[in-house]
Short mmCIF file of the C-alpha atoms (twelve columns), coordinates in Angstrom:
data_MODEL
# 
_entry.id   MODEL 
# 
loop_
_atom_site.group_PDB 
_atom_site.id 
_atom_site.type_symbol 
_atom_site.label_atom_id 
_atom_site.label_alt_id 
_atom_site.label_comp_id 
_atom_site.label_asym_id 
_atom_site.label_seq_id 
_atom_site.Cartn_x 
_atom_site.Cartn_y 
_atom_site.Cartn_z 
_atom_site.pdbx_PDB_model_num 
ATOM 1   C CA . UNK A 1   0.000   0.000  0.000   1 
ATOM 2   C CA . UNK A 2   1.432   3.689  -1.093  1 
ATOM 3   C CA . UNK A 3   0.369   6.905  0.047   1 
ATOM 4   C CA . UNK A 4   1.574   9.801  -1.804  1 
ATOM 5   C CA . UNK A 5   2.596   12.637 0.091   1 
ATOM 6   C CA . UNK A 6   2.726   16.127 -1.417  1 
ATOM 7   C CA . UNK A 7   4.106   18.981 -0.155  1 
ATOM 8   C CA . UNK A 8   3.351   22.691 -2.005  1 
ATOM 9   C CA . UNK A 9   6.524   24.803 -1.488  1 
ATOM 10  C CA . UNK A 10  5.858   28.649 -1.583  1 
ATOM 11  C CA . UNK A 11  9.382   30.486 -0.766  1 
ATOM 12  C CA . UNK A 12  10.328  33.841 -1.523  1 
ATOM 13  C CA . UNK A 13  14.106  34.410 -3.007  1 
ATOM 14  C CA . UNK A 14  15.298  35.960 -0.004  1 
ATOM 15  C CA . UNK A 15  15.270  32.686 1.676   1 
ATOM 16  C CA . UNK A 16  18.135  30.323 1.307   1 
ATOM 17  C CA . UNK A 17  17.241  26.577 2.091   1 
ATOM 18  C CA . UNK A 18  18.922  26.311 4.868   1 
ATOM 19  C CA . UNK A 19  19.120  22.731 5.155   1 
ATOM 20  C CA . UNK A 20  20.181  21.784 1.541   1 
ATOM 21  C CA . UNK A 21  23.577  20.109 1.264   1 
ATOM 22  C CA . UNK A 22  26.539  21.795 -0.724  1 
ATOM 23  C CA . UNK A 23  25.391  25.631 0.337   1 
ATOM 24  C CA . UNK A 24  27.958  28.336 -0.006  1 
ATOM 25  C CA . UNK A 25  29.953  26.467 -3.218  1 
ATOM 26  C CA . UNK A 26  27.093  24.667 -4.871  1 
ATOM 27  C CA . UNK A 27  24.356  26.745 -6.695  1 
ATOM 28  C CA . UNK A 28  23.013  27.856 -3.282  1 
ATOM 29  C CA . UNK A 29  24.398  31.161 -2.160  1 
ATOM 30  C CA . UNK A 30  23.098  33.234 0.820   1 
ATOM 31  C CA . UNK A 31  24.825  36.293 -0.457  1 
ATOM 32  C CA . UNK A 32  23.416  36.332 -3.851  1 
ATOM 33  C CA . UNK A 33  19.842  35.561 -2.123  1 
ATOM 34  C CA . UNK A 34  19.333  32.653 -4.779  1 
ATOM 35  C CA . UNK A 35  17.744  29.276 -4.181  1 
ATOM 36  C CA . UNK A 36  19.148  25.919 -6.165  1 
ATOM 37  C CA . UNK A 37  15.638  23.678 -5.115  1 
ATOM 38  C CA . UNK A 38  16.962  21.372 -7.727  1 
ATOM 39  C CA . UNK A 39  18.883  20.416 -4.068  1 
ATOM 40  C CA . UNK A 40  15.628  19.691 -2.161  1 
ATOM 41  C CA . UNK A 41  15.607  16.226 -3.258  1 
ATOM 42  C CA . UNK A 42  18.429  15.140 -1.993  1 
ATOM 43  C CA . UNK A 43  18.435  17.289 1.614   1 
ATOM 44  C CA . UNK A 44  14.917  15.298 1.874   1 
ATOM 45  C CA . UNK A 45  16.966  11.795 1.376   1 
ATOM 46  C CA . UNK A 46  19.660  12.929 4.335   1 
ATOM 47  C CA . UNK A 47  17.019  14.188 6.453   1 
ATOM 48  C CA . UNK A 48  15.250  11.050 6.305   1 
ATOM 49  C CA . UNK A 49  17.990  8.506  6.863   1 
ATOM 50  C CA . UNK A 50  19.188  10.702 9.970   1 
ATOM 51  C CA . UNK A 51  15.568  10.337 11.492  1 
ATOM 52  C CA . UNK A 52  13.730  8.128  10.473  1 
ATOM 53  C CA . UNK A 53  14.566  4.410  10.601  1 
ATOM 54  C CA . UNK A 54  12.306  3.182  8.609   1 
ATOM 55  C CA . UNK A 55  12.944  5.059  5.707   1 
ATOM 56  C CA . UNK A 56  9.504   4.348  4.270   1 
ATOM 57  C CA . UNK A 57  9.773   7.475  1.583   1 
ATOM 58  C CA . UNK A 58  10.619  6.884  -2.011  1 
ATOM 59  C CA . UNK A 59  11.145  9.543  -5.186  1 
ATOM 60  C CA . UNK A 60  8.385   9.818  -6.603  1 
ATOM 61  C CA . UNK A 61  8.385   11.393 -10.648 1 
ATOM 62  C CA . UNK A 62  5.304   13.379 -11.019 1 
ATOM 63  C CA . UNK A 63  4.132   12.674 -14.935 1 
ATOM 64  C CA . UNK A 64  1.866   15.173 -16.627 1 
ATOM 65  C CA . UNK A 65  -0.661  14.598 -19.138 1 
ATOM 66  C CA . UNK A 66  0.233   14.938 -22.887 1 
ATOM 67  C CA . UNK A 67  -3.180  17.214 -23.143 1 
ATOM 68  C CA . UNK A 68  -3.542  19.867 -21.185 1 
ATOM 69  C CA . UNK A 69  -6.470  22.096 -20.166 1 
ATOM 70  C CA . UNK A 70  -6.259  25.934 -20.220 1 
ATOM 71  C CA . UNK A 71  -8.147  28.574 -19.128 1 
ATOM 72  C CA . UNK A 72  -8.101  32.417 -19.732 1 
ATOM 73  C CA . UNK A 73  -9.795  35.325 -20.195 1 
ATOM 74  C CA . UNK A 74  -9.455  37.589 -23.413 1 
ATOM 75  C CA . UNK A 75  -9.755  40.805 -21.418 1 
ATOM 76  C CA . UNK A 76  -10.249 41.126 -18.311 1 
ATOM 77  C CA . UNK A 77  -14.348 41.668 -18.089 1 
ATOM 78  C CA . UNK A 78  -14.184 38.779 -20.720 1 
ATOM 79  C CA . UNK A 79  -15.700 35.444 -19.747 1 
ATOM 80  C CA . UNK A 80  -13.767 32.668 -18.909 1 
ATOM 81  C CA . UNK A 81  -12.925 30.379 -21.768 1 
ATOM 82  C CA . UNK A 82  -11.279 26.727 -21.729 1 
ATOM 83  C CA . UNK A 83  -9.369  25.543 -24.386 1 
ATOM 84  C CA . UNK A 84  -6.774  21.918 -25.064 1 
ATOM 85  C CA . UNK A 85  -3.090  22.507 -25.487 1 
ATOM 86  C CA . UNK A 86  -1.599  19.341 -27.522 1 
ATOM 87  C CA . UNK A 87  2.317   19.052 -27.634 1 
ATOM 88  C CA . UNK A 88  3.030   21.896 -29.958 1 
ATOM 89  C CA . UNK A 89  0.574   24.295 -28.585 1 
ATOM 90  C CA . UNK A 90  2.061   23.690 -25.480 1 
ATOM 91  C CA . UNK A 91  5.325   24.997 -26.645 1 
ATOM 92  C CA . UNK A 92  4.238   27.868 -27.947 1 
ATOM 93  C CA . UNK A 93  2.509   29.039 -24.754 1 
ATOM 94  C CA . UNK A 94  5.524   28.562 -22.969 1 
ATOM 95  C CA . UNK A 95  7.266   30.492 -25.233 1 
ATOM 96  C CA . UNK A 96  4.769   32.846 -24.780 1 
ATOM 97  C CA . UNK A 97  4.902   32.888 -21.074 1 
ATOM 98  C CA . UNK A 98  8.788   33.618 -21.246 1 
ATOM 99  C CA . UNK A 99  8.970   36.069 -23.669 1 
ATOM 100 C CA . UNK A 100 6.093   37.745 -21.389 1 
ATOM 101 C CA . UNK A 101 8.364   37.666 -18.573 1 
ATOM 102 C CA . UNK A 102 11.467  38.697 -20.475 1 
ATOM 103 C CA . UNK A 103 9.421   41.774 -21.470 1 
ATOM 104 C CA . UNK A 104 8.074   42.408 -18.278 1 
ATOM 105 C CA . UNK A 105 12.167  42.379 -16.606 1 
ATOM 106 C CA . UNK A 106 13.540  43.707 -19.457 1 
ATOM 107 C CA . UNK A 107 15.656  40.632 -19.890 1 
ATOM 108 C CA . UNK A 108 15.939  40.197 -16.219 1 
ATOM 109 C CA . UNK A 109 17.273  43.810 -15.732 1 
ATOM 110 C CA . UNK A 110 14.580  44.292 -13.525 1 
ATOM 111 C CA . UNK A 111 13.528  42.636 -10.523 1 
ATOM 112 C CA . UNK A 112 10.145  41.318 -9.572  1 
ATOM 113 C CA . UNK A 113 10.060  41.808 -5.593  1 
ATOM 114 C CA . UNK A 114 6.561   40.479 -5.166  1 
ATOM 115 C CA . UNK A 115 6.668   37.503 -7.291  1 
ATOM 116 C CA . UNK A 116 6.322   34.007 -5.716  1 
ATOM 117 C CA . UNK A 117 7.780   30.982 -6.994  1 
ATOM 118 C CA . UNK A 118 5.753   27.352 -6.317  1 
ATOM 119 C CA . UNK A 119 6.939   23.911 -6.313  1 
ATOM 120 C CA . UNK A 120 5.705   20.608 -5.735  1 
ATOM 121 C CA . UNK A 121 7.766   17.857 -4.210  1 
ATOM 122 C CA . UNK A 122 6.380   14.462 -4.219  1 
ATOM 123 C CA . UNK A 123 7.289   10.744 -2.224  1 
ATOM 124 C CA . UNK A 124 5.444   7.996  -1.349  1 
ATOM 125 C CA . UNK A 125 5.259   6.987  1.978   1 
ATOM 126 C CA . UNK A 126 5.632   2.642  1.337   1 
ATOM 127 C CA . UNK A 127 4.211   -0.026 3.733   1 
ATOM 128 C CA . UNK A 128 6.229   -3.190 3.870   1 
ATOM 129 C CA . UNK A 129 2.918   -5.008 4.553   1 
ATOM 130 C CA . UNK A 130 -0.723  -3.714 3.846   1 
ATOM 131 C CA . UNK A 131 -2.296  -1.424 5.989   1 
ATOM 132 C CA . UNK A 132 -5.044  -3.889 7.680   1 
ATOM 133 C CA . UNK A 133 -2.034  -5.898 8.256   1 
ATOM 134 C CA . UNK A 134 0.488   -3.334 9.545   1 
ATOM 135 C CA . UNK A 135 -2.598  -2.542 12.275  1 
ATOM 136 C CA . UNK A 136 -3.441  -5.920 13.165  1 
ATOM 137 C CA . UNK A 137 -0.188  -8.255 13.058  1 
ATOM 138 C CA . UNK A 138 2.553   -5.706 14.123  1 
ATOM 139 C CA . UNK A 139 0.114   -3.281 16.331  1 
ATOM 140 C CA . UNK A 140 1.092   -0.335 14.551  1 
ATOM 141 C CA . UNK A 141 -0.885  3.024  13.895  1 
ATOM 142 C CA . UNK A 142 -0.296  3.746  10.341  1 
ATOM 143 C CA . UNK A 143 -1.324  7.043  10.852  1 
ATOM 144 C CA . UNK A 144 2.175   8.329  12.941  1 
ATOM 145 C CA . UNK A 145 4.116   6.918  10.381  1 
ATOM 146 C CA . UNK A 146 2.539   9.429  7.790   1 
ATOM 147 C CA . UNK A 147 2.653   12.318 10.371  1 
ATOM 148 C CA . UNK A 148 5.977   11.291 10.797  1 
ATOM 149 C CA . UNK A 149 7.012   11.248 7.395   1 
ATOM 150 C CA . UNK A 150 4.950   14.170 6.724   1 
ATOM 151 C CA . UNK A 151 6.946   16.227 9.145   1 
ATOM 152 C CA . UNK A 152 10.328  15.552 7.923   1 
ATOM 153 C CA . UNK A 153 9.024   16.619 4.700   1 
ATOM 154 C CA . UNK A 154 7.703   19.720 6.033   1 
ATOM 155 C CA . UNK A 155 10.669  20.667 8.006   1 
ATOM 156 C CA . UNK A 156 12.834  19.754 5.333   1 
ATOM 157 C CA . UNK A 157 11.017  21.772 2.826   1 
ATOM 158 C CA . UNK A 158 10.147  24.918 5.223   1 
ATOM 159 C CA . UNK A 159 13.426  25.009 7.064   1 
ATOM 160 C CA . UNK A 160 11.799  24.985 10.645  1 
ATOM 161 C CA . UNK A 161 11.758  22.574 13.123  1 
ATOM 162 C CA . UNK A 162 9.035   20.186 13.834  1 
ATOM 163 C CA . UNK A 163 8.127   22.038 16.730  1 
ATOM 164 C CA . UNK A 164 7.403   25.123 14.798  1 
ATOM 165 C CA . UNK A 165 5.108   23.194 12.225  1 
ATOM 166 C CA . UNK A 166 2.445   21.678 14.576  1 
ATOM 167 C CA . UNK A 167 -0.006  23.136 16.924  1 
ATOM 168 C CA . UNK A 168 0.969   22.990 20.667  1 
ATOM 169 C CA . UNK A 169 -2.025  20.593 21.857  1 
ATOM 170 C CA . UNK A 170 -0.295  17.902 19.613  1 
ATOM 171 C CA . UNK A 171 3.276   18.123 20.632  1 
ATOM 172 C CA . UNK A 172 2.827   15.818 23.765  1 
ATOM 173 C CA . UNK A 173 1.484   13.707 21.378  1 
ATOM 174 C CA . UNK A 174 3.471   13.387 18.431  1 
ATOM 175 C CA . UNK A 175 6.975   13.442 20.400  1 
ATOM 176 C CA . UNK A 176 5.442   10.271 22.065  1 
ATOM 177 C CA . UNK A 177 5.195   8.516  18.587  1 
ATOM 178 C CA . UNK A 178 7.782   9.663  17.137  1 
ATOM 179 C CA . UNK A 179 10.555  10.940 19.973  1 
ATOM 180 C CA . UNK A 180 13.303  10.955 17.549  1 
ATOM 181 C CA . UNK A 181 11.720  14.732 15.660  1 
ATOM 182 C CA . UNK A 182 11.717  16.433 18.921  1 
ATOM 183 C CA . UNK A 183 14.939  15.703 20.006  1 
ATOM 184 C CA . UNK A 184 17.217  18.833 19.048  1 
ATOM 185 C CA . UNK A 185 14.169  21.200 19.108  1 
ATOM 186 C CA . UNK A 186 13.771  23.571 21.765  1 
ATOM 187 C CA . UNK A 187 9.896   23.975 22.839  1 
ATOM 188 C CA . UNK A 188 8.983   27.614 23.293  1 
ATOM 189 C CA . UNK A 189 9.023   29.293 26.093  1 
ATOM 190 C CA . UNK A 190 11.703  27.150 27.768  1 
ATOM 191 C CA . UNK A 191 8.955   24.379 28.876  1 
ATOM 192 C CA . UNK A 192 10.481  20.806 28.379  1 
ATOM 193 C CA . UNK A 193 8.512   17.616 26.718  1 
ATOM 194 C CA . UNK A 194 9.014   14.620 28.067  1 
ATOM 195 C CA . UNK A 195 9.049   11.753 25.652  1 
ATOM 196 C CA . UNK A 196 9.767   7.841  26.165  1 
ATOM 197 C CA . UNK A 197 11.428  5.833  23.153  1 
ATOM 198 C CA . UNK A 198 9.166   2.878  22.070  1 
ATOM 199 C CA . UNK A 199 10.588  -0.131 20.319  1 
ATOM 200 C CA . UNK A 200 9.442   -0.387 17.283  1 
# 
């Protein structure tokens, strides 16, 4: 049994990934205030084999359709209207697009401050066994595994720590399933959470 988790990314510039291998002589630099997310793949992988030992995520390639569906507005007190894009149509929308944007900052002499850029990573969280039978025969709750998994992501993507990500009523709760997210995080205010590692 798979469960695909997806994770929309919305990050401005000015914010290096902090936890991205290979900063500062890769194609992440803080001081030029670019972003190489082309590295959030693999800073996913690390973080998951340092917490996680169950390493249940796998890459997952996201596949679009060869058709796609558009819709736009002539002007803007036009109605809507939805139209198919086939291979080469595709193109030259894209083309479009760019030479839109190339106008738009004069050839990147200008910069767009309140742009946003969005991206989608993808993994799928894998059961060794199905879910009915990872409940009943090994008496575990499928459900912290995702959370679990879900978090890394999350943190990974975000650059926060578990602790920031979650409401405080469900701290208590998730550092007692999965003790091993909470254990270089500070809780606010200076409290302490007590958690007990469970064999698993």
């Amino acid at each position: 049994q798979q469960q695909q988790q997806q994770q929309p990314l919305e990050r401005t510039l000015s914010d290096p990934l902090e936890e991205a291998p290979g900063r500062g002589s890769g194609g992440s630099t803080a001081d030029s205030g670019t972003v190489d997310y082309t590295l959030l793949p693999n800073a996913l992988e690390a973080k998951m084999e340092a917490i996680d030992r169950d390493s249940p995520l796998r890459p997952t390639i996201i596949d679009v359709d060869d058709v796609w569906t558009k819709k736009a507005k002539a002007a803007l007190l036009a109605p809507l209207t939805t139209s198919t894009l086939d291979g080469d149509r595709q193109k030259t929308e894209k083309d479009a697009a760019f030479d839109l944007l190339d106008a738009l900052s004069k050839s990147g002499g200008l910069k767009l401050d309140h742009a946003s850029l969005h991206v989608v990573i993808a993994a799928t969280h894998c059961f060794d066994k199905t879910i009915l039978d990872t409940v009943i025969q090994d008496n575990i709750n499928p459900v912290d595994k995702v959370e679990r998994s879900t978090l890394i992501m999350a943190s990974t993507i975000h650059g926060r720590e578990p602790r920031a990500l979650v409401e405080p009523s469900h701290i208590q709760r998730l550092a007692a399933a999965s003790p091993m997210l909470f254990l270089t995080s500070e809780p606010a205010g200076g409290g302490s959470v007590e958690v007990e590692e469970k064999a698993e």
